[in-house]
C-alpha positions as CSV (number, residue, x, y, z in Angstrom):
1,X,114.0,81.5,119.4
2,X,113.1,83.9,122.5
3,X,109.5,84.4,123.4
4,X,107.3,86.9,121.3
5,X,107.5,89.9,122.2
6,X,104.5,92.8,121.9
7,X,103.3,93.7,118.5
8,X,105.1,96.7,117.3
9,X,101.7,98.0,115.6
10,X,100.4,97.9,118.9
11,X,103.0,100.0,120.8
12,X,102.6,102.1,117.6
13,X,98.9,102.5,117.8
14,X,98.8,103.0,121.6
15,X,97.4,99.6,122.6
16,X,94.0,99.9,121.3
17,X,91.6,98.7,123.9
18,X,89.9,96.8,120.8
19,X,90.9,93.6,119.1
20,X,89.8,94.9,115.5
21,X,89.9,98.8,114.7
22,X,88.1,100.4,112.0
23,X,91.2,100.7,110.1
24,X,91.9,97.4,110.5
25,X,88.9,96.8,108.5
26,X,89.9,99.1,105.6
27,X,93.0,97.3,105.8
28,X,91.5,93.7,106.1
29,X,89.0,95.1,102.5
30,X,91.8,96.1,100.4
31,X,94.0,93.1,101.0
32,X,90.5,90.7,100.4
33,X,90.3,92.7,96.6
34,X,94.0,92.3,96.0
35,X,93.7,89.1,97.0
36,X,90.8,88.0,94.8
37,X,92.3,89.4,91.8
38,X,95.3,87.2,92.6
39,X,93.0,84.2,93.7
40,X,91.2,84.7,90.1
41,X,94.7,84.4,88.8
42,X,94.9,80.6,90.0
43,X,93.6,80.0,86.5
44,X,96.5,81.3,84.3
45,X,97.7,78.1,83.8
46,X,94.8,77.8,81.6
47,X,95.5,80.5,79.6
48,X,98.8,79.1,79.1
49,X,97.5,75.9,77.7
50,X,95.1,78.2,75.7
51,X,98.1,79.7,73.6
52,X,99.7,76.2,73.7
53,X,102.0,76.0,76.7
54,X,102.5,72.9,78.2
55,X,104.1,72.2,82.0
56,X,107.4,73.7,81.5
57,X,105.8,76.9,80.0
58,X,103.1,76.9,82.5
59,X,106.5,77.1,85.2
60,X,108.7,79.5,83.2
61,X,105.2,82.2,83.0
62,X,104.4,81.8,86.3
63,X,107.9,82.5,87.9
64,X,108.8,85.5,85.6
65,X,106.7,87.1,88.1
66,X,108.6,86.1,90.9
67,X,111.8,87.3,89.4
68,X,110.6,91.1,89.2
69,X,108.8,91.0,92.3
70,X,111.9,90.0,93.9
71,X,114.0,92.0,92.3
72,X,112.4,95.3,93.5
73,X,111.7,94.0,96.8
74,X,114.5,95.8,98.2
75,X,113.5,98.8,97.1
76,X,110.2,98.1,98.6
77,X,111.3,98.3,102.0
78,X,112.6,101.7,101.7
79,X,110.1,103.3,99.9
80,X,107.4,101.9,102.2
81,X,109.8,103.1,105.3
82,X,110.1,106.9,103.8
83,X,107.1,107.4,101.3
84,X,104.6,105.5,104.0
85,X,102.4,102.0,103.7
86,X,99.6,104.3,102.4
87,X,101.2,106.3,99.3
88,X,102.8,103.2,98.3
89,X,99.4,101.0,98.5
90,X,97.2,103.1,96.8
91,X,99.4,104.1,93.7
92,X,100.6,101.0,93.0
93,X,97.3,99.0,93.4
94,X,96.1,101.4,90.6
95,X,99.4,100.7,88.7
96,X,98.0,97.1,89.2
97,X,95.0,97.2,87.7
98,X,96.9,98.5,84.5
99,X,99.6,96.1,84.6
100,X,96.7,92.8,84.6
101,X,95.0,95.0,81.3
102,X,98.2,94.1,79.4
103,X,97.8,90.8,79.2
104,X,94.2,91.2,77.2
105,X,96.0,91.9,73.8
106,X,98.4,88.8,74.0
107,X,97.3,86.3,71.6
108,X,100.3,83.5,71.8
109,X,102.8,82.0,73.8
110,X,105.8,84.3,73.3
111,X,108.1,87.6,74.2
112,X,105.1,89.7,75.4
113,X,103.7,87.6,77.5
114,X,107.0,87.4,79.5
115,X,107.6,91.1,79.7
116,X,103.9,91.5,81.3
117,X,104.5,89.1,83.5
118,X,107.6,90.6,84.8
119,X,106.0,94.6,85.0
120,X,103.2,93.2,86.7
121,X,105.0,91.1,89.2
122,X,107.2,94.1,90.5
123,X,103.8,96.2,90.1
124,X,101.7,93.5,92.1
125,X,104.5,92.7,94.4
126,X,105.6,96.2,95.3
127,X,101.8,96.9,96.7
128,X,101.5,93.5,98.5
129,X,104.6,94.7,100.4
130,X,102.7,98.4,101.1
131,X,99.5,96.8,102.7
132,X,101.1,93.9,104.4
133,X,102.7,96.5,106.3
134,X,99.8,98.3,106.9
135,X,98.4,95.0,108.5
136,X,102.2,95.2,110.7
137,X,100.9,98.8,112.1
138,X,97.6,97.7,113.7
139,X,97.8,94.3,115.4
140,X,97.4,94.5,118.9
141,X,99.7,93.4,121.7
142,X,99.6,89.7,123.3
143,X,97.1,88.8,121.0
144,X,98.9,88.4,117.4
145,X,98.0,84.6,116.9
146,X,94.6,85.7,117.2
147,X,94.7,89.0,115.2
148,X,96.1,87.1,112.4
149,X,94.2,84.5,112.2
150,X,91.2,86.7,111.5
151,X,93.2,88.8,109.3
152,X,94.8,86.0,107.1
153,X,90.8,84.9,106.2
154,X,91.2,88.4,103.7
155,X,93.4,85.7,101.8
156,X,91.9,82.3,102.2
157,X,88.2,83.3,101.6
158,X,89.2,84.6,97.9
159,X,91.6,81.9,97.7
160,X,88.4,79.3,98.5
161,X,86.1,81.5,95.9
162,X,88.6,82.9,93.6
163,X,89.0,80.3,91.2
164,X,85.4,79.1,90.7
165,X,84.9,82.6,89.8
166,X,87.7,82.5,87.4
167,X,86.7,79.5,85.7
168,X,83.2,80.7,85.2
169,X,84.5,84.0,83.9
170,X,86.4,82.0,81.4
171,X,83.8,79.9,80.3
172,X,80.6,82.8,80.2
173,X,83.1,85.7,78.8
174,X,86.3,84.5,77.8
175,X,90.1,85.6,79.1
176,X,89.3,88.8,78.0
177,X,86.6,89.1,80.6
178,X,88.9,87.4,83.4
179,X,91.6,90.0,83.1
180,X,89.1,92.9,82.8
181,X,87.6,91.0,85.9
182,X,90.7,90.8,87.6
183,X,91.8,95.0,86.9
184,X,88.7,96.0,88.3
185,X,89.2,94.2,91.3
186,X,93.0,95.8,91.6
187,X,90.7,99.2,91.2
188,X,88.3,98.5,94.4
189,X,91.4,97.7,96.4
190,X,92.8,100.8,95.6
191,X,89.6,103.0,96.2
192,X,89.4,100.8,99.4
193,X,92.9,101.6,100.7
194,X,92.4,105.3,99.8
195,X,89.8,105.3,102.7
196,X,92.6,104.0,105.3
197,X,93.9,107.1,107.3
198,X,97.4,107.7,106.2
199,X,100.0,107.6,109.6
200,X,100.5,110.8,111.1
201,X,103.9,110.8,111.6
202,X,106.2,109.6,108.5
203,X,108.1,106.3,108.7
204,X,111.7,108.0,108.1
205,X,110.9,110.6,111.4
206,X,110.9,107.8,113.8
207,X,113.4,108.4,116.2
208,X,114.5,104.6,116.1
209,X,114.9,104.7,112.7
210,X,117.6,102.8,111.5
211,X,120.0,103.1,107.9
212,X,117.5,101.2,105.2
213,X,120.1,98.6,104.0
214,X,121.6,98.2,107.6
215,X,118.4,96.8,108.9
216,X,117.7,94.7,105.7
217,X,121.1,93.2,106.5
218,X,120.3,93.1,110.5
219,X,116.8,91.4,109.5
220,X,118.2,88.7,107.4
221,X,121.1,87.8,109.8
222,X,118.8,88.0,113.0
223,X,119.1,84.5,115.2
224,X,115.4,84.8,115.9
225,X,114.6,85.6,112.5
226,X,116.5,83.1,110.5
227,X,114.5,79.9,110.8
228,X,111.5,81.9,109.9
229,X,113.1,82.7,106.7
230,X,114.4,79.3,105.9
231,X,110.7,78.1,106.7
232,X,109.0,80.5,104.6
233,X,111.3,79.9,102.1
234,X,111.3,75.9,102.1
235,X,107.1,76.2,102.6
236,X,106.6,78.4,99.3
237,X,108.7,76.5,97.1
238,X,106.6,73.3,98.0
239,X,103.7,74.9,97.9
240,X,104.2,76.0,94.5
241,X,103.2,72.9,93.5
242,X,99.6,73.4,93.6
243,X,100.2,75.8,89.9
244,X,100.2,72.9,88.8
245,X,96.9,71.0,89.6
246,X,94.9,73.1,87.2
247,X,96.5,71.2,84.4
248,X,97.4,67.8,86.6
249,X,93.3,67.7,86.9
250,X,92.2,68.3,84.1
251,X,94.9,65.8,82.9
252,X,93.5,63.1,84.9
253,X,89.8,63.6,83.6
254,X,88.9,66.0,86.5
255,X,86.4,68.6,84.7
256,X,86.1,71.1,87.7
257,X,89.0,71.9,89.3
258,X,87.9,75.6,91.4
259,X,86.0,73.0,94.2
260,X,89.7,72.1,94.9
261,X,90.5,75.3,96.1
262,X,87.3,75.7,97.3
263,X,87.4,73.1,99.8
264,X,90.8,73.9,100.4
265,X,90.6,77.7,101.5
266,X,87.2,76.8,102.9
267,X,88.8,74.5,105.6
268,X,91.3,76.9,106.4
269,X,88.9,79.6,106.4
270,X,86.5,77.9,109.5
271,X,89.3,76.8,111.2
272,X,90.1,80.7,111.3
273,X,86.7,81.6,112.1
274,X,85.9,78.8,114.9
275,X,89.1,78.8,116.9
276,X,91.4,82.0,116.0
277,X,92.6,81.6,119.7
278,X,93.8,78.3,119.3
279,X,97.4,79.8,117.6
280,X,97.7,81.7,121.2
281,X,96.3,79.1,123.4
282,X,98.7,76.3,121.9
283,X,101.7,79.0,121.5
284,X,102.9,79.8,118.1
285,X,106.1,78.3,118.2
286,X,104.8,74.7,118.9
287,X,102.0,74.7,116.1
288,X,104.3,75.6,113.3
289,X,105.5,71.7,112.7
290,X,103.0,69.9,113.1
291,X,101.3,72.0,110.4
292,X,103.9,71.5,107.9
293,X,103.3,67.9,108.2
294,X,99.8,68.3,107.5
295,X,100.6,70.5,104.4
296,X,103.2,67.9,103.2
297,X,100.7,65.4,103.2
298,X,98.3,67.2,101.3
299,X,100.5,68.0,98.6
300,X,101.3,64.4,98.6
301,X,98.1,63.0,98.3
302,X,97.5,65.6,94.9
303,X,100.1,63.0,93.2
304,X,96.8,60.4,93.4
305,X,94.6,63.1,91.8
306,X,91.8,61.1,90.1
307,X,91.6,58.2,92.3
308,X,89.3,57.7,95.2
309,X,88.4,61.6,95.5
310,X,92.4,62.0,96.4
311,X,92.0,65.4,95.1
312,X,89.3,66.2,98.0
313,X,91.4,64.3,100.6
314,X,94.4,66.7,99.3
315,X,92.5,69.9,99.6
316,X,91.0,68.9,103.8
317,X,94.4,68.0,104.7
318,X,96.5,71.1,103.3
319,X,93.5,73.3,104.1
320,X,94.3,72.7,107.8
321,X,97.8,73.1,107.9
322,X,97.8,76.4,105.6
323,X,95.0,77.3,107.7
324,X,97.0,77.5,111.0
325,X,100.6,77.6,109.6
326,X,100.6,81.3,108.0
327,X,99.2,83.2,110.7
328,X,101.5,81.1,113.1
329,X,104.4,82.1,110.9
330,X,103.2,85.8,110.1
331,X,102.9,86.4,114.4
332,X,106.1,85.1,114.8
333,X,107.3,87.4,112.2
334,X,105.3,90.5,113.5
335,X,106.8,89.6,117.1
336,X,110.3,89.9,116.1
337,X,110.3,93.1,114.1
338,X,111.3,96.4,115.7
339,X,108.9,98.8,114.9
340,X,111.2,101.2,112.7
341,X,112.2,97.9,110.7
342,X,108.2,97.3,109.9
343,X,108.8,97.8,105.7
344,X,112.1,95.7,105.8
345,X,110.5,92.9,107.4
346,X,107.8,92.9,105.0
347,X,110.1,93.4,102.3
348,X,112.4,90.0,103.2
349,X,109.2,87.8,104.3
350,X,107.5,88.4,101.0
351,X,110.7,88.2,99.1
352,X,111.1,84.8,100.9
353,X,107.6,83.9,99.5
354,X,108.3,85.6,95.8
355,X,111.6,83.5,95.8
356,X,109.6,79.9,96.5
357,X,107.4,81.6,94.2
358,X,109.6,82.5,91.2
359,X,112.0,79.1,91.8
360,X,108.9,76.5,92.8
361,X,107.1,76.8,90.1
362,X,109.9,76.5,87.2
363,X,111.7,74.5,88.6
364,X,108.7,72.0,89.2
365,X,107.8,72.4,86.0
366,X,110.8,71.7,84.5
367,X,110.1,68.4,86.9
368,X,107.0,67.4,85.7
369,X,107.7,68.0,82.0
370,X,110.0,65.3,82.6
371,X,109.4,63.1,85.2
372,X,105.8,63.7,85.0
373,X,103.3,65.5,87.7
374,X,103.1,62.4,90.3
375,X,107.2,62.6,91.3
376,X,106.8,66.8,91.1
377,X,103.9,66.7,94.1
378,X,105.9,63.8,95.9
379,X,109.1,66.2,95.8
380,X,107.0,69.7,97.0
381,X,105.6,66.9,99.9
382,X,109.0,66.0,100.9
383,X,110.4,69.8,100.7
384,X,107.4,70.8,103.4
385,X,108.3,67.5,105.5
386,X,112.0,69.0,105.5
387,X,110.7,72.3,106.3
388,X,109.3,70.8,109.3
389,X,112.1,68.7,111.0
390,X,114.6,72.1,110.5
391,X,112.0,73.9,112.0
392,X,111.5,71.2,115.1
393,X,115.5,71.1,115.6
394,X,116.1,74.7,115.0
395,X,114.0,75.3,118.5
C-alpha cells in the first residue's frame, strides 16, 4: 500500500492549526454516549440466558443485528453523502433510543425478540455510520495516528466501564432498568450531537463528488483499500468471540465478569492516553501485525478462563493490541479516502465490522454449542493470527 496521504477532514476543515477542535469534542461526546449504551449492551447475553437461551441462541440474537445493520449500510453512505453526517446523526440516535425501549416488553425467547433486534440494528448502525463520519471531517493532516488514538478512547473508556455498569443495573433494577438505562443514553448522544455545527456546504455540492454506487464499487475494489477490508473483516469475526465470555465465565464459576472488560478497555485506554504518538512515530503500516498477534493471544488465553487468573491475562494482552490496532487501522482508512467518498468509506468499514459482527457471533455459537467454548476461542485466536500473516504478506 502507498504512504498515507493527508486527512481529507483536514483539507476539508482548512488545516486547523489545533490538534483537537471544539467540534471535535462534540463529536468525541456523542460517540462516548453511543458508545456506552452499546458498551451496557455487552450484557445481553444475560438476558438471553434470562429467557432461557443457551450458546447458540445467545449467537443467533446477537447477529440478527448484524444482518439489518448490514443490510442498510449501503444506503447509509448515500444518505450521509446527500442528507449530511449531522441530519443523519441526530435523527437516528433519537430513533435509537426508541428502538433499545422495545426490548422492555419482551418476556421470552422468541419472534419479537428477533424483529427488535433487527429494527434496532439498522437504527443503531445507520447512526454509527453518521458520526463516524463526522469523526472523518475533522482529523487533522500528518497527525491521524495521533488524532485517533485520542478519539478511539470515546469507545474504549465505555467499553472498560460499560459492563460493570450494566451488571449493576441488572442486579439493583432489573433488565427493565438496563434498557431504560441504555435509551437514555442514546437520548444524551443525540442532544449532544445536536450541538455539533452542521457543514456548511452539503455533501452532494462538492465539486468532486462522485455517482454514490460508483464510489462504493471504487472503494471496495481499491488496491490500497483491500487488505484493510480483509483485515477488518478477519479481526471482527474473531473478535466476536468475546459475546461469549459473559456466559463462558460465569460457566466456569467466575461471579463478576464486567472487571474483564474493565481491565481490558482500561489497558487500551492508557496506552491511548500515555503514548497516542507512538502509532505515528512507529508508522501505521508496521504496528498493525504485530497487534493482531497480541489480540490473537488474548482471545486464546480466554479458552483457560477459570484457571490461574487466565481471564485477567486475556483481558492485558487483547487490551494492548485493540488498544493500538483500531486507530492504526481507522488512519489508514481515513488516509485513503477521497474526501467526496467520506460516507462510502464509512459505510464499507463498518459494514466490514457489522459482517464479523452478524457472522462471528452465530457462527461461534453454533461452535461452542457443539464443540464447547474452549475450541470456539482457540478458533477466533487462530482467525486474528491469519489476519495478521495476510496483513504482513499483503505489504
Amino acid at each position: 500500500m502507498s504512504s498515507l496521504t493527508a486527512a481529507p477532514g483536514a483539507r476539508a476543515a482548512g488545516a486547523a492549526s489545533t490538534l483537537y477542535t471544539r467540534d471535535f469534542w462534540f463529536v468525541f461526546a456523542a460517540n462516548f454516549a453511543l458508545n456506552l449504551a452499546s458498551s451496557i449492551f455487552v450484557m445481553l447475553p444475560a438476558f438471553v440466558m434470562h429467557l432461557g437461551g443457551g450458546a447458540a441462541s445467545i449467537g443467533a440474537v446477537i447477529a440478527v443485528a448484524g444482518v439489518a445493520a448490514l443490510a442498510v449500510r449501503p444506503l447509509n453512505g448515500i444518505a450521509v453523502d446527500h442528507l449530511g453526517t449531522h441530519w443523519v446523526a441526530v435523527r437516528f440516535l433519537i430513533l435509537d433510543a426508541l428502538a433499545t425501549a422495545l426490548y422492555i416488553p419482551i418476556g421470552a425467547l422468541r419472534w419479537p425478540i428477533y424483529a427488535v433486534r433487527m429494527i434496532h440494528g439498522a437504527i443503531d448502525g445507520t447512526a454509527r455510520v453518521a458520526l463516524f463520519a463526522m469523526a472523518y471531517e475533522l482529523l487533522p493532516a500528518g497527525r491521524q495516528g495521533q488524532a485517533m488514538a485520542t478519539f478511539t478512547l470515546c469507545s474504549m473508556i465505555p467499553a472498560a466501564i460499560g459492563p460493570i455498569m450494566g451488571e449493576e443495573i441488572i442486579a439493583v433494577g432489573g433488565f427493565r432498568w438496563f434498557f431504560i438505562a441504555a435509551a437514555a443514553l442514546c437520548l444524551l448522544a443525540a442532544a449532544i450531537a445536536a450541538r455539533a455545527p452542521a457543514p456548511r456546504v452539503p455533501a452532494h455540492r462538492d465539486s468532486h463528488r462522485v455517482a454514490p454506487m460508483a464510489g462504493f464499487s471504487e472503494l471496495l475494489r481499491s488496491s490500497e483499500l483491500m487488505p484493510l477490508w480483509i483485515v477488518t473483516l478477519l479481526w471482527s469475526f474473531a473478535l466476536a468471540s468475546r459475546t461469549f465470555v459473559v456466559p463462558f465465565a460465569y460457566q466456569q464459576g467466575v461471579g463478576r465478569v464486567g472487571w474483564y472488560f474493565m481491565l481490558y478497555c482500561g489497558v487500551a485506554v492508557i496506552l491511548r492516553v500515555l503514548g497516542p504518538g507512538v502509532l505515528d512515530r512507529v508508522g501505521l503500516r508496521r504496528i498493525v501485525a504485530p497487534m493482531l498477534i497480541l489480540t490473537a493471544i488474548g482471545l486464546g488465553l480466554l479458552a483457560f478462563t477459570g484457571r490461574f487468573a487466565m481471564l485477567y491475562l486475556a483481558a492485558i494482552a487483547g487490551g494492548i493490541g485493540h488498544g493500538y490496532f483500531y486507530p492504526a487501522l481507522c488512519a489508514q482508512v481515513i488516509g485513503h479516502t477521497q474526501p467526496a467518498q467520506m460516507g462510502s468509506s464509512s459505510a464499507i468499514f463498518t459494514s466490514l465490522l457489522d459482517l464479523g459482527g452478524m457472522a462471528g457471533p452465530y457462527a461461534l455459537g453454533v461452535m461452542a454449542g457443539g464443540t464447547g467454548y474452549v475450541w470456539m476461542f482457540l478458533l477466533s485466536a487462530a482467525v486474528s493470527t491469519a489476519a495478521a500473516i495476510y496483513y504482513a504478506a499483503a505489504g
